[in-house]
C-alpha positions in Angstrom: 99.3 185.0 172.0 99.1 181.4 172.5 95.9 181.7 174.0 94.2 184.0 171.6 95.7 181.5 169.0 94.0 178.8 170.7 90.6 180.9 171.1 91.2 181.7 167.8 91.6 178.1 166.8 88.3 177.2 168.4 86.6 179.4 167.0 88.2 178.5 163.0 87.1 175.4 164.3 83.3 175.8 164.8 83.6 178.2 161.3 84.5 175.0 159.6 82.2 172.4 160.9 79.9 175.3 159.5 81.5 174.9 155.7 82.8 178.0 155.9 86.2 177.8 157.1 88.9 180.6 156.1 91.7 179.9 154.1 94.6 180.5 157.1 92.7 177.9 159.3 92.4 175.3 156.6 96.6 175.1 156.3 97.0 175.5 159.8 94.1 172.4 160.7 96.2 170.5 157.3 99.5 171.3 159.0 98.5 170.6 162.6 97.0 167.0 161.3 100.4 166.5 159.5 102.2 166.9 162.5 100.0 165.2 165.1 101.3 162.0 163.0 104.8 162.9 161.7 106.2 165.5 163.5 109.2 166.0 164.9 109.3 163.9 168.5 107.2 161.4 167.7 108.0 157.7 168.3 108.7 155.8 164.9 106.2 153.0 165.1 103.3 156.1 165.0 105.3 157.3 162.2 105.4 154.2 160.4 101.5 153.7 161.1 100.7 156.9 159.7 102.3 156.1 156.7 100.7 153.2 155.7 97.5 154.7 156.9 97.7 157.6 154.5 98.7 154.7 151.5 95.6 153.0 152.0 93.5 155.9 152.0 95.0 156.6 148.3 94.9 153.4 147.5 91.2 153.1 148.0 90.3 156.4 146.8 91.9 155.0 143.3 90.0 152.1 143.4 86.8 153.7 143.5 88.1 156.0 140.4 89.0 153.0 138.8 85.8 151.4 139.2 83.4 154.0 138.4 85.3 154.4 134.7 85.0 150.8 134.5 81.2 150.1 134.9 80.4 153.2 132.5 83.1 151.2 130.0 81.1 148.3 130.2 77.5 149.8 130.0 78.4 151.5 126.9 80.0 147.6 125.6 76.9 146.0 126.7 74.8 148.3 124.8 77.1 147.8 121.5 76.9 143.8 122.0 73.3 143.9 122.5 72.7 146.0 119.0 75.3 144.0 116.9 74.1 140.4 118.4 70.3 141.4 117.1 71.6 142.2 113.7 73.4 139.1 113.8 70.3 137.0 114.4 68.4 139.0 111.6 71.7 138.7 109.3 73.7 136.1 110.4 77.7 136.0 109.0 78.6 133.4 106.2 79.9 130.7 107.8 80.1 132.5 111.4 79.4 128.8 113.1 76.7 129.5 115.5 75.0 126.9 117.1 71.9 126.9 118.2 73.2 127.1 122.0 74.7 130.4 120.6 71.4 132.1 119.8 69.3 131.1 122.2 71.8 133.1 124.3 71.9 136.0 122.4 68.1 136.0 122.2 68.0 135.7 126.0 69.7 138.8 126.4 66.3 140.8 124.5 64.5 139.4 127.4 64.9 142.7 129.4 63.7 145.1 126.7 60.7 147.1 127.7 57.1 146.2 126.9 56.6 148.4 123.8 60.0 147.4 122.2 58.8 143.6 122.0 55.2 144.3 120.4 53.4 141.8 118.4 54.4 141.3 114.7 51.6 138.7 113.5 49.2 137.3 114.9 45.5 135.4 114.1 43.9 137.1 111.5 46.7 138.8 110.1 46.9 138.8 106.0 49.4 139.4 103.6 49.8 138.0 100.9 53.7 138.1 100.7 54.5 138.3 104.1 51.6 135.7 106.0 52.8 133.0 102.9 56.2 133.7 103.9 55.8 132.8 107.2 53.5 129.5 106.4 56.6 128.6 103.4 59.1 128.8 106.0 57.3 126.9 109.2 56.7 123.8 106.3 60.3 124.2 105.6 61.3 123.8 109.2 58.6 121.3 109.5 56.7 123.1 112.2 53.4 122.8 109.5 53.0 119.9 107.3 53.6 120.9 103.8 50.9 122.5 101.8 49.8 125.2 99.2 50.5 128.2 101.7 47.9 130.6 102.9 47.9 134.4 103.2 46.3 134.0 106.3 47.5 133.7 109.7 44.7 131.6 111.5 44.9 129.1 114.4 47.1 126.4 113.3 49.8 129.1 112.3 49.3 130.2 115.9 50.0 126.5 116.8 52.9 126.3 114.5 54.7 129.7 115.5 54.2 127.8 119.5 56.4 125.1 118.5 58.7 127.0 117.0 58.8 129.5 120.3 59.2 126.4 122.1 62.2 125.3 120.2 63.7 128.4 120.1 63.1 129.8 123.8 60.9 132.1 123.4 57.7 132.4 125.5 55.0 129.7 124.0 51.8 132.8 123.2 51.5 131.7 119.2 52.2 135.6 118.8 55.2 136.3 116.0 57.3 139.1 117.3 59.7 140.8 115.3 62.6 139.3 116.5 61.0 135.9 116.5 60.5 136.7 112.7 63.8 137.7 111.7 65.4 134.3 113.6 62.5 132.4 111.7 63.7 133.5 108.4 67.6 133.5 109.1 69.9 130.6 108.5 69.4 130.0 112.2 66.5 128.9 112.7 66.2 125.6 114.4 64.3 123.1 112.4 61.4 120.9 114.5 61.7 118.7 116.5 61.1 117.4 120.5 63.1 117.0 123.5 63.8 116.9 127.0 61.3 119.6 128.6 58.9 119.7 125.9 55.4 118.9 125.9 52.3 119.3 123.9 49.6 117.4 121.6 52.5 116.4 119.8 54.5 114.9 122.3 51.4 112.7 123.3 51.1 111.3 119.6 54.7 110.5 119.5 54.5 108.6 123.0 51.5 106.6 121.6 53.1 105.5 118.8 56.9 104.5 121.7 54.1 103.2 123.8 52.4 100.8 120.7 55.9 99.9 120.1 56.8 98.3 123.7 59.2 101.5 124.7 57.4 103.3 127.0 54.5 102.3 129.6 52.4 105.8 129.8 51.1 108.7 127.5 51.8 112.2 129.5 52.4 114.9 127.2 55.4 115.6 129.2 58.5 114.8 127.5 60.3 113.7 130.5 63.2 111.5 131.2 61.4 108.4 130.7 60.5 109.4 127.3 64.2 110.7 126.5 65.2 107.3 127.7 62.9 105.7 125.6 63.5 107.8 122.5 67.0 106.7 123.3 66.4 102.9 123.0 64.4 103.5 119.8 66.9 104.8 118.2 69.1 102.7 119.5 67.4 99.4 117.9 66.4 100.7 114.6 70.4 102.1 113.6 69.5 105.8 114.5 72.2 108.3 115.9 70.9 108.0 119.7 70.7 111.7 121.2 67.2 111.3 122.9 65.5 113.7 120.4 63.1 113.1 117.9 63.9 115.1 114.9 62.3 113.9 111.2 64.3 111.0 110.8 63.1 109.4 114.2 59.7 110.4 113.6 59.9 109.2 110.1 61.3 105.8 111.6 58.7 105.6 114.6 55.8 105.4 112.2 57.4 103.1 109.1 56.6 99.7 109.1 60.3 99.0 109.5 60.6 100.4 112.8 61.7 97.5 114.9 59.9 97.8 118.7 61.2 96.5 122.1 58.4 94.1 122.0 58.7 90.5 120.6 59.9 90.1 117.3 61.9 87.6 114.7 64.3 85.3 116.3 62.8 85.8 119.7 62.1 83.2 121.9 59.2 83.2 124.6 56.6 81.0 126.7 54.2 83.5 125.3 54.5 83.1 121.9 52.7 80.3 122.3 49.9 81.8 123.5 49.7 84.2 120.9 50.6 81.7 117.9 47.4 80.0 119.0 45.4 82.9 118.7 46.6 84.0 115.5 45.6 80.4 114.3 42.1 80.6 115.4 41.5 83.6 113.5 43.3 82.4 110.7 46.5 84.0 109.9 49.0 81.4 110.8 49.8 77.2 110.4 53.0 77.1 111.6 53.8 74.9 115.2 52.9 76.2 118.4 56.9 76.0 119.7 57.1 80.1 121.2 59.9 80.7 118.3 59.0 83.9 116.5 60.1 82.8 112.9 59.5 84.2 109.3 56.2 82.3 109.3 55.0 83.8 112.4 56.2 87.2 111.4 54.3 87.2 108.4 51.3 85.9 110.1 51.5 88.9 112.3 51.8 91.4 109.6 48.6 90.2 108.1 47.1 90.6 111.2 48.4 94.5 112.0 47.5 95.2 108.3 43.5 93.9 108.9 43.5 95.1 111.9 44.4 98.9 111.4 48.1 98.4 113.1 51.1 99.5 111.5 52.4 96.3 110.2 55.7 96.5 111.6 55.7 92.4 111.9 56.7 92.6 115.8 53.9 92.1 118.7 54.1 95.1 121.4 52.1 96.1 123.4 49.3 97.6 121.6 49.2 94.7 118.6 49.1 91.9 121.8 46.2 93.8 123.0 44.0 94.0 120.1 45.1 90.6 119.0 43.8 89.2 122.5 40.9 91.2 122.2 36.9 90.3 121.1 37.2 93.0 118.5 39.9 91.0 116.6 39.1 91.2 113.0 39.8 87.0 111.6 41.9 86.5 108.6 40.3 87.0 104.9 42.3 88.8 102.3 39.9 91.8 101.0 39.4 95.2 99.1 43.3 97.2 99.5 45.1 93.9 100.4 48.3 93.1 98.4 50.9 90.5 97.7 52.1 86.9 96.7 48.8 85.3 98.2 46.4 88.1 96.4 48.2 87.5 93.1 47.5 83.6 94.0 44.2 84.1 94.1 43.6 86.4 91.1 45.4 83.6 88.7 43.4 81.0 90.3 40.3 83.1 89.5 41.5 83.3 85.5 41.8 80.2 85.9 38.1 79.1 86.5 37.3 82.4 84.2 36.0 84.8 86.7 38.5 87.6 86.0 41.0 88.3 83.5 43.8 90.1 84.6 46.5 90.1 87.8 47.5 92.4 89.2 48.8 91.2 92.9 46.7 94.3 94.2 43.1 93.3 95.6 40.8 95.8 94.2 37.2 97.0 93.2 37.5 94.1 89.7 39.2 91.3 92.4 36.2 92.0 94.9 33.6 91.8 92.3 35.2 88.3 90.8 35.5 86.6 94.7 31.5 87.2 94.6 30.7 85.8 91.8 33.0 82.3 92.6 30.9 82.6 96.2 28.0 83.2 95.0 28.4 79.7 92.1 30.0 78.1 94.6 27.1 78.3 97.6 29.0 80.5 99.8 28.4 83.6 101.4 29.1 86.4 98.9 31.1 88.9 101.2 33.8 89.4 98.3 36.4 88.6 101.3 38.5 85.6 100.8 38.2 84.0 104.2 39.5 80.3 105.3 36.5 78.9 103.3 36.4 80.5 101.0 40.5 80.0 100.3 39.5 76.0 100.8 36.9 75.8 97.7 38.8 78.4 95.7 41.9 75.7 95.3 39.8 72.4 95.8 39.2 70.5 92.4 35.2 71.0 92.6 35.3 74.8 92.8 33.0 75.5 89.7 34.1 77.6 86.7 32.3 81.3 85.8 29.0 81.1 84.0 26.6 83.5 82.8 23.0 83.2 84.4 21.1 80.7 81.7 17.4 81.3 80.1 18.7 84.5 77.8 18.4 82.2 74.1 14.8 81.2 75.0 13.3 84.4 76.2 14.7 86.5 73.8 13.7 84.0 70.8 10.1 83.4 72.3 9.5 87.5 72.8 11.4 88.0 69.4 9.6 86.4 67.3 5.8 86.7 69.2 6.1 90.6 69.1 7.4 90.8 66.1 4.4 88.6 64.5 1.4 89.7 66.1 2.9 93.7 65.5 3.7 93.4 62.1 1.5 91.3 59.8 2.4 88.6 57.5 5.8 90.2 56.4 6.1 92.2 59.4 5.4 88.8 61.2 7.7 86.8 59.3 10.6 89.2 59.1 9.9 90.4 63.0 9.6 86.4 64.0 12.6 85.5 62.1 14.6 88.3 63.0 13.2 88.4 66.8 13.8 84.7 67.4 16.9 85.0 65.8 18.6 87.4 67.2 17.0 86.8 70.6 17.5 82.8 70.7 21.1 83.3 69.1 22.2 85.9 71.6 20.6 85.1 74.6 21.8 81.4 73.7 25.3 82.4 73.4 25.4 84.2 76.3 23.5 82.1 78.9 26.0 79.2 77.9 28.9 80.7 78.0 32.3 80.9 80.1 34.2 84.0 79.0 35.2 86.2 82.1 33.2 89.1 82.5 35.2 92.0 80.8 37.2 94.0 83.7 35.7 98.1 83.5 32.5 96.8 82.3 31.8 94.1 85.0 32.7 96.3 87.6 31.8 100.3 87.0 28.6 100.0 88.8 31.0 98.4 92.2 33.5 100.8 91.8 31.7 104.1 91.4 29.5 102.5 94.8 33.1 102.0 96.9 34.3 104.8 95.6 31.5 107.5 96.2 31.1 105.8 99.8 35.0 106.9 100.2 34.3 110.6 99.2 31.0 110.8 101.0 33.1 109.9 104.3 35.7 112.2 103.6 33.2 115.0 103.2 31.4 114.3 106.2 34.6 115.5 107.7 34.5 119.2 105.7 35.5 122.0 108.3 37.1 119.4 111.0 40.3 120.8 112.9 43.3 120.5 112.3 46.1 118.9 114.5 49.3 117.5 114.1 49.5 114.1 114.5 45.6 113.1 114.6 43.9 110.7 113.3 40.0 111.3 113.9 37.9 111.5 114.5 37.5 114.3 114.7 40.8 116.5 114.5 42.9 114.8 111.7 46.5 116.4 110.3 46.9 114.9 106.9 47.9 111.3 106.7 45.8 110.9 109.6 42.5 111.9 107.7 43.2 109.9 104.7 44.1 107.2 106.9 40.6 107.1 108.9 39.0 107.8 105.7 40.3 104.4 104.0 39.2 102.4 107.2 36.0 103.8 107.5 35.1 102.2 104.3 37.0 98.6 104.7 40.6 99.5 103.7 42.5 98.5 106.4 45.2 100.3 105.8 47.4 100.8 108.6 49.1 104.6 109.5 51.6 106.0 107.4 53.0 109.4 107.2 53.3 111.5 104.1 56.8 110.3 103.5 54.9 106.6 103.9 52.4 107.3 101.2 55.3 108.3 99.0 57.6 105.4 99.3 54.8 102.7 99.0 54.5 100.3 96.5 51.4 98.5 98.0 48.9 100.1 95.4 49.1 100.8 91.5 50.8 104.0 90.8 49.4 106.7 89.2 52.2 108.8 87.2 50.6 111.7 85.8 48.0 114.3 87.4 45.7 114.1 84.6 45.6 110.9 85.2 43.7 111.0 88.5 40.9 109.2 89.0 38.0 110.1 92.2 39.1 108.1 95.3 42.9 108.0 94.3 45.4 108.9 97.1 47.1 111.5 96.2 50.9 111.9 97.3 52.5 115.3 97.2 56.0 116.3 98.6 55.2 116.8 102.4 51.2 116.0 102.0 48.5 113.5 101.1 45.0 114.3 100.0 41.9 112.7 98.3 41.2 113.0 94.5 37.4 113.8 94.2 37.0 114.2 90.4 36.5 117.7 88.6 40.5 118.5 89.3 39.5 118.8 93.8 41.0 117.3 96.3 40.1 117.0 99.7 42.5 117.5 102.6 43.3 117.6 106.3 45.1 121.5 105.4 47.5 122.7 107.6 47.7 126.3 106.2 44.0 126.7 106.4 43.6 124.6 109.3 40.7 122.9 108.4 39.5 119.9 106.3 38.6 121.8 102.7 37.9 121.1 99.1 41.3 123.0 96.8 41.3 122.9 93.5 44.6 121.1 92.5 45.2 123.2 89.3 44.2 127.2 90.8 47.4 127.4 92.0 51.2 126.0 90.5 52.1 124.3 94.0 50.3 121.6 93.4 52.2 120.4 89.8 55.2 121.5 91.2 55.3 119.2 94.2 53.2 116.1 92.5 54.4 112.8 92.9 52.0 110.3 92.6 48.8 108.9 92.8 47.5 105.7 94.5 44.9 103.8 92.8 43.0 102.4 95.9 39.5 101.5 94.3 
């Protein structure tokens, strides 16, 4: 029986390695197993083996359970974190806390959604007149645009604008809005402009210029690397800024102010190259003071006046770009002229009343002060430039400068045609009364005014000058109609706002040196206009955010971010512009 059981067996056997083994042979193969490892006669070291080989076999066979129910677990969490981080982007808690760390990790996790979850919301030449202004209102908000009336168009510079904001906000850089880019862009989220480590751009060159000008940094890249963090850093450092290596609005508002202080030389230094430049800046005119290397309060002032003529930003300190245009054959000599300012101008101006050439001060050298300077020049035997130059200055103060008088010969000519015409024309009583009343009234007025010395009244002396200036001003600006625009330029031929008033008033002898929006509003260098229907054409017109050019019949013309363009807008169309008015700036 043994045998057959074992022929049996073998045959169970080959059954089962089939799958198909009968019940009887499966508990006798279980039990045989059992026993081959603890049956009775078997040493207790195999016993012990088999023991804690059949643990670990349960052991693992848990773990794998165990495992399986976890990873579904955590698909089905992952799913529900995903969905209730994305509503928290769109509708961010009350005081939940996030930094901006926070959601750019929670947006990084979107990254892996497919193709058509992530298509385009906006993009150029989208419209919508709620929606497209939106976008524009919010972007000036964040100060990825410059402020401006907002368009319902989504054109290039939008494109531009939503780039920077990807770039701040890690998305990828295509100008294209998606949906969840919107919903961040209009939560409390959103991260407001500005440039760091990693960045790079148009905008990151125009900020290196101005760290280059400034004695900071040696190169313009576009790259905002470590040397430009570094030099951020020491900005900020020197001008009292909280030093974090990023330039955010109150850096940049600081980088362009005439208050910024630079790395270059500056008051209270002392250098064997002062010298050098004190020299310079008395051969052209714009300093007295000893040649001893000591940058004092004379020198600085003598260097303002020299940024200021010279198109610089008259921060008063000589870096790198103001010692290179001072050094220069294109640097402009020292003559106080049409948009200067100050204790000198308003020196000038009294002396002026004084010899009866103008009558008013004003400490502002304008269209009226222009017109008076060539009339001294011209009774004086100088050259009538209507720029108050080194000569000039001498004969202006000196005790033979000669008073204002009218051109002589007016009493004779009228009197002699007076009377002549009025004889021969009208007989004996048209000749007496013609004669008498012609020589009268010609001899008496042309009399009284060829001899006299009253200063020429202001408006009526000088319309004919100032509509001239001023119409060469506007002609400029519209030769720029349709230009692009770019944040940060300044011409010539891509201009953001400031920038394009700022090469407009240059282009026509203002040598007014850069200043942002937040410049133009600050300023007290010009006569301030209070009211909007005040305006006059070729006034500088400051708004919250922006700067344009009045050009008469309520128009201004501007470098527009929201269009993108340099255009003609009417200032009254829309209520923006009264709502955000500040001032004007009576240039002319």
């Amino acid at each position: 029986m043994e045998g057959t059981r074992k022929h049996s067996w073998g045959i169970r056997e080959k059954t089962a390695s089939h799958g198909r083994p009968a019940a009887a042979g499966q508990e006798a193969l279980h039990k045989r197993a059992w026993n081959g490892l603890f049956g009775k006669g078997k040493p207790l070291w195999m016993r012990l083996i088999g023991s804690v080989a059949l643990l670990l076999a349960v052991a693992v066979v848990a773990l794998a359970v165990v495992a399986v129910s976890m990873k579904e677990e955590s698909s089905a969490q992952a799913a529900q974190a995903e969905q209730s981080e994305l509503q928290q982007v769109a509708s961010p808690a009350p005081g939940s806390g996030w930094q901006q760390a926070d959601v750019k990790q929670a947006l990084a996790a979107f990254s892996y959604r497919p193709a058509e979850q992530q298509q385009s919301c906006y993009t150029i030449g989208a419209e919508g007149a709620e929606i497209i202004t939106g976008i524009h209102g919010r972007l000036m908000e964040l100060g990825y645009m410059e402020a401006d009336e907002p368009s319902a168009t989504y054109g290039e510079t939008t494109a531009q604008a939503v780039k920077l904001f990807e770039r701040k906000n890690g998305f990828e850089m295509d100008g294209i809005l998606t949906q969840y880019e919107y919903e961040l862009l209009m939560s409390d989220q959103a991260a407001k402009y500005s440039v760091s480590l990693g960045d790079e751009g148009t905008d990151v060159s125009e900020l290196q210029s101005r760290l280059v000008e400034l004695g900071f940094l040696e190169d313009v890249t576009g790259e905002y690397g470590i040397y430009t963090q570094k030099a951020v850093k020491a900005f900020q450092k020197a001008n009292g800024l909280s030093v974090d290596g990023t330039i955010g609005s109150e850096t940049r508002e600081m980088l362009y102010s005439e208050e910024a202080k630079g790395k270059a030389l500056s008051y209270g230094d002392q250098a064997e190259i002062l010298k050098t430049y004190q020299q310079k800046l008395k051969e052209l005119g714009y300093y007295n003071g000893a040649m001893d290397g000591f940058f004092g309060s004379g020198l600085q002032d003598a260097v303002k006046a020299f940024q200021n003529k010279n198109g610089l930003i008259a921060d008063g300190a000589i870096g790198s770009m103001t010692a290179e245009v001072l050094m220069s054959a294109e640097a402009q000599p020292s003559a106080y002229s049409l948009g200067d300012s100050g204790d000198t101008v308003r020196k000038i101006q009294e002396r002026l009343v004084e010899l009866k050439y103008m009558s008013g001060v004003t400490g502002y050298f304008g269209e009226h002060t222009e017109t008076a300077v060539k009339r001294f020049q011209n009774q004086n035997g100088l050259t009538a430039d209507g720029k108050v130059g080194a000569k000039t200055m001498e004969v202006l103060f000196s005790d033979s400068a000669k008073k204002y008088t009218a051109p002589s010969g007016g009493g004779s000519t009228g009197g002699s045609t007076g009377g002549s015409t009025g004889g021969s024309t009208g007989g004996s009583t048209g000749g007496s009364t013609g004669g008498s009343t012609g020589g009268s009234t010609g001899g008496s007025t042309g009399g009284s005014t060829g001899g006299s010395t009253k200063p020429p009244a202001g408006n009526e002396a000088t319309d004919s000058a100032d509509s001239s200036k001023v119409e060469q001003f506007i002609a400029v600006a519209k030769s720029k109609l349709g230009c692009k625009y770019v944040l940060g330029a300044k011409g010539p031929d891509t201009f953001d706002c400031s920038g394009f008033v700022y090469w407009c008033l240059n282009q026509v002898g203002v040598k007014q040196s850069y200043m942002t929006s937040a410049g133009w509003k600050a300023t007290t260098k010009y006569p301030i206009v209070t009211s909007m229907g005040d305006l006059e054409k070729g006034d500088v017109i400051s708004y919250e955010g922006h700067v344009g050019i009045y050009i008469g019949n309520n128009q201004m013309i501007d470098a527009s971010s929201s269009e993108g363009k340099v255009r003609i807008t009417n200032i009254y169309s829309v209520s923006y512009w009264k709502k955000h008015f500040i001032k004007g700036c009576r240039i002319f």
